[in-house]
Residue frames as qw, qx, qy, qz and C-alpha x, y, z in Angstrom:
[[0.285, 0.049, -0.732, -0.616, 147.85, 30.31, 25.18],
 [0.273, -0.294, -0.907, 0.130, 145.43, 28.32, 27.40],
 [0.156, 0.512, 0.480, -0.695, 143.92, 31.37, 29.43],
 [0.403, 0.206, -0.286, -0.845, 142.81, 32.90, 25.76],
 [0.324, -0.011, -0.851, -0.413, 141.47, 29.76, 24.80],
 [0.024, -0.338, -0.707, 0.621, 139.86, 29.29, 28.80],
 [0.169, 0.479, 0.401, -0.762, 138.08, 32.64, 28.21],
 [0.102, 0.137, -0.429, -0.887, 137.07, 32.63, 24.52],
 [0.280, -0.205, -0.889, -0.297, 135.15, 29.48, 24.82],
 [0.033, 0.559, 0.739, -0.375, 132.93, 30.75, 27.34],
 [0.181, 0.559, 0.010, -0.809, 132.64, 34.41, 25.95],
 [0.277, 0.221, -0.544, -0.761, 131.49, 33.02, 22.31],
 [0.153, -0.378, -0.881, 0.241, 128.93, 30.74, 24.47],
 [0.037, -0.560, -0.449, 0.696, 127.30, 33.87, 25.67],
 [0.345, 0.441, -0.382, -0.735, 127.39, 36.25, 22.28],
 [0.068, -0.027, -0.954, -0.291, 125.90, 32.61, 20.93],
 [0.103, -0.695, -0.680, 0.212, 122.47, 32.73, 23.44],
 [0.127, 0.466, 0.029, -0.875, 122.95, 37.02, 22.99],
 [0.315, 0.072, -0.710, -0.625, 122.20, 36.19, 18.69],
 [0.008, -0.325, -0.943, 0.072, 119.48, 33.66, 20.05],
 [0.032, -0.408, -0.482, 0.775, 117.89, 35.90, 21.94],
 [0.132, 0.488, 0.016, -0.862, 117.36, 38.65, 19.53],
 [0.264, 0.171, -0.671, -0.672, 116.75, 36.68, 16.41],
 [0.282, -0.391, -0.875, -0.043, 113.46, 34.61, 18.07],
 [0.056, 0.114, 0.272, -0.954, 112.40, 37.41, 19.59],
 [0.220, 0.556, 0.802, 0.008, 108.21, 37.18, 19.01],
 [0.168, 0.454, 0.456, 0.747, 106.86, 39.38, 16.17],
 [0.058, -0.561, -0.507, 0.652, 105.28, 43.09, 17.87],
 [0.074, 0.825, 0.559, -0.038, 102.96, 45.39, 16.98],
 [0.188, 0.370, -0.048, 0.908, 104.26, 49.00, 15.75],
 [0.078, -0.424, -0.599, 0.675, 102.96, 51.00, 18.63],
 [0.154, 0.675, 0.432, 0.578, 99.73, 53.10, 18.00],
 [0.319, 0.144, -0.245, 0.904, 100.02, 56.56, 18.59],
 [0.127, 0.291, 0.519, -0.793, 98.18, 59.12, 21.17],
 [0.432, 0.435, 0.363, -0.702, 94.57, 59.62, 19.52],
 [0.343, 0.254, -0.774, -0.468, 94.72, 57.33, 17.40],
 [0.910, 0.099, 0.265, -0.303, 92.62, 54.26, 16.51],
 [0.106, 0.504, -0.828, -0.221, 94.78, 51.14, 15.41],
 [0.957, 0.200, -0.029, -0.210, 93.91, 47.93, 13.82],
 [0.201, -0.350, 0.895, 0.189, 96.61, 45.06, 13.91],
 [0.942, 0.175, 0.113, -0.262, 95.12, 42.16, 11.87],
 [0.387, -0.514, 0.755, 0.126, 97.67, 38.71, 11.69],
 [0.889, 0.141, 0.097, -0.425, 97.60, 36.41, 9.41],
 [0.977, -0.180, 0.116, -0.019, 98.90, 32.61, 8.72],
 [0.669, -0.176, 0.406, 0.597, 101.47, 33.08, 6.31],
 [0.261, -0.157, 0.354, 0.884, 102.97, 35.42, 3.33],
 [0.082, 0.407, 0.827, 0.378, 99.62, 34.64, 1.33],
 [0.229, 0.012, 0.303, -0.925, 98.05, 37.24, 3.84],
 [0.533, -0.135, -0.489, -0.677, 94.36, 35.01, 3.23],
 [0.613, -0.525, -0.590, -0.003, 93.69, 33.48, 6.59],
 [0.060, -0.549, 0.506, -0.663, 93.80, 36.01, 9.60],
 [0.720, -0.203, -0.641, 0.174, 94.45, 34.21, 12.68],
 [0.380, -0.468, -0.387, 0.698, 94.55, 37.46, 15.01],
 [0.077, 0.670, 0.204, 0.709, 93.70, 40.66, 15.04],
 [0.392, -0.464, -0.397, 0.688, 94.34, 43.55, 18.30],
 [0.076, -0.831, -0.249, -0.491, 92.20, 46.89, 18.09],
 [0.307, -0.240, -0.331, 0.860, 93.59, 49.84, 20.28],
 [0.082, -0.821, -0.564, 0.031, 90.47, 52.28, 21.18],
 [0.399, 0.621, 0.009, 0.675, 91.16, 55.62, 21.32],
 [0.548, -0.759, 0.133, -0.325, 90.69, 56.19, 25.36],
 [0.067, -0.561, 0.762, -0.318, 93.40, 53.67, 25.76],
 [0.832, 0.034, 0.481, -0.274, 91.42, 50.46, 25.84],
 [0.470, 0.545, -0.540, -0.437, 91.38, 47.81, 23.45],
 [0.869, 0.018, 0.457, -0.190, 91.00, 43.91, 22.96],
 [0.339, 0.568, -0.714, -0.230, 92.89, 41.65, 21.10],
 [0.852, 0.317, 0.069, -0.410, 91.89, 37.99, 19.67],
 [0.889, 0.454, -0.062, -0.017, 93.79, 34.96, 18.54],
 [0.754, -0.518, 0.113, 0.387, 97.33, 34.51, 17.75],
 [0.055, 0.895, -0.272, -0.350, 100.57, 37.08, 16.82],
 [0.850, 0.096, 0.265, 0.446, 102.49, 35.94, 13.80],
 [0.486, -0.465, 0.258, 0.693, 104.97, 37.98, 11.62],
 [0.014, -0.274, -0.592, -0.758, 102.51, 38.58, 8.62],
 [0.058, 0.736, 0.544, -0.399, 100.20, 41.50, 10.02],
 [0.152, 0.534, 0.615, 0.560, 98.66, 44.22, 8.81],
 [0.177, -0.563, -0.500, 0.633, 98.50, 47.69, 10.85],
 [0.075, -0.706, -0.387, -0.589, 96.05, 50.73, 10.01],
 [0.295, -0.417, -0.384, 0.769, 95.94, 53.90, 12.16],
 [0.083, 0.599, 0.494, 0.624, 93.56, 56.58, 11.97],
 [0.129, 0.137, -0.382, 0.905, 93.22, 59.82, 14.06],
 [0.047, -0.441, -0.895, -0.052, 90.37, 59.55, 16.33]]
């Protein structure tokens, strides 16, 4: 009875920081595809009326990116 108890408490420690992990995970960008041009644009909150970021992907594979990533963006792709 003791060794189950021994090993649960560490194993539901671990699956505890696994769930962390994944669920704080910082908001990404949908990837933009080969000859494409992509626009990310972030903004503050649901309201979508202040952007506070915004990451352009060039079509040679460059690209520049501004500000900061939240979880209310806004992505456009267009074939270049």
């Amino acid at each position: 009875m003791r060794r189950t108890t021994a090993l649960s408490l560490p194993l539901a420690f671990v699956l505890a920081l696994a769930g962390a992990a994944v669920t704080s995970a910082p908001a990404q960008a949908r990837p933009c595809g080969l000859g494409n041009y992509c626009v990310t644009t972030y903004y503050s909150d649901s309201s979508w009326t202040t952007v506070v970021g915004q990451m352009v992907e060039e079509c040679e594979g460059g690209g520049s990116f501004w500000g900061v990533r939240t979880i209310y963006k806004d992505f456009t792709e267009r074939p270049c």
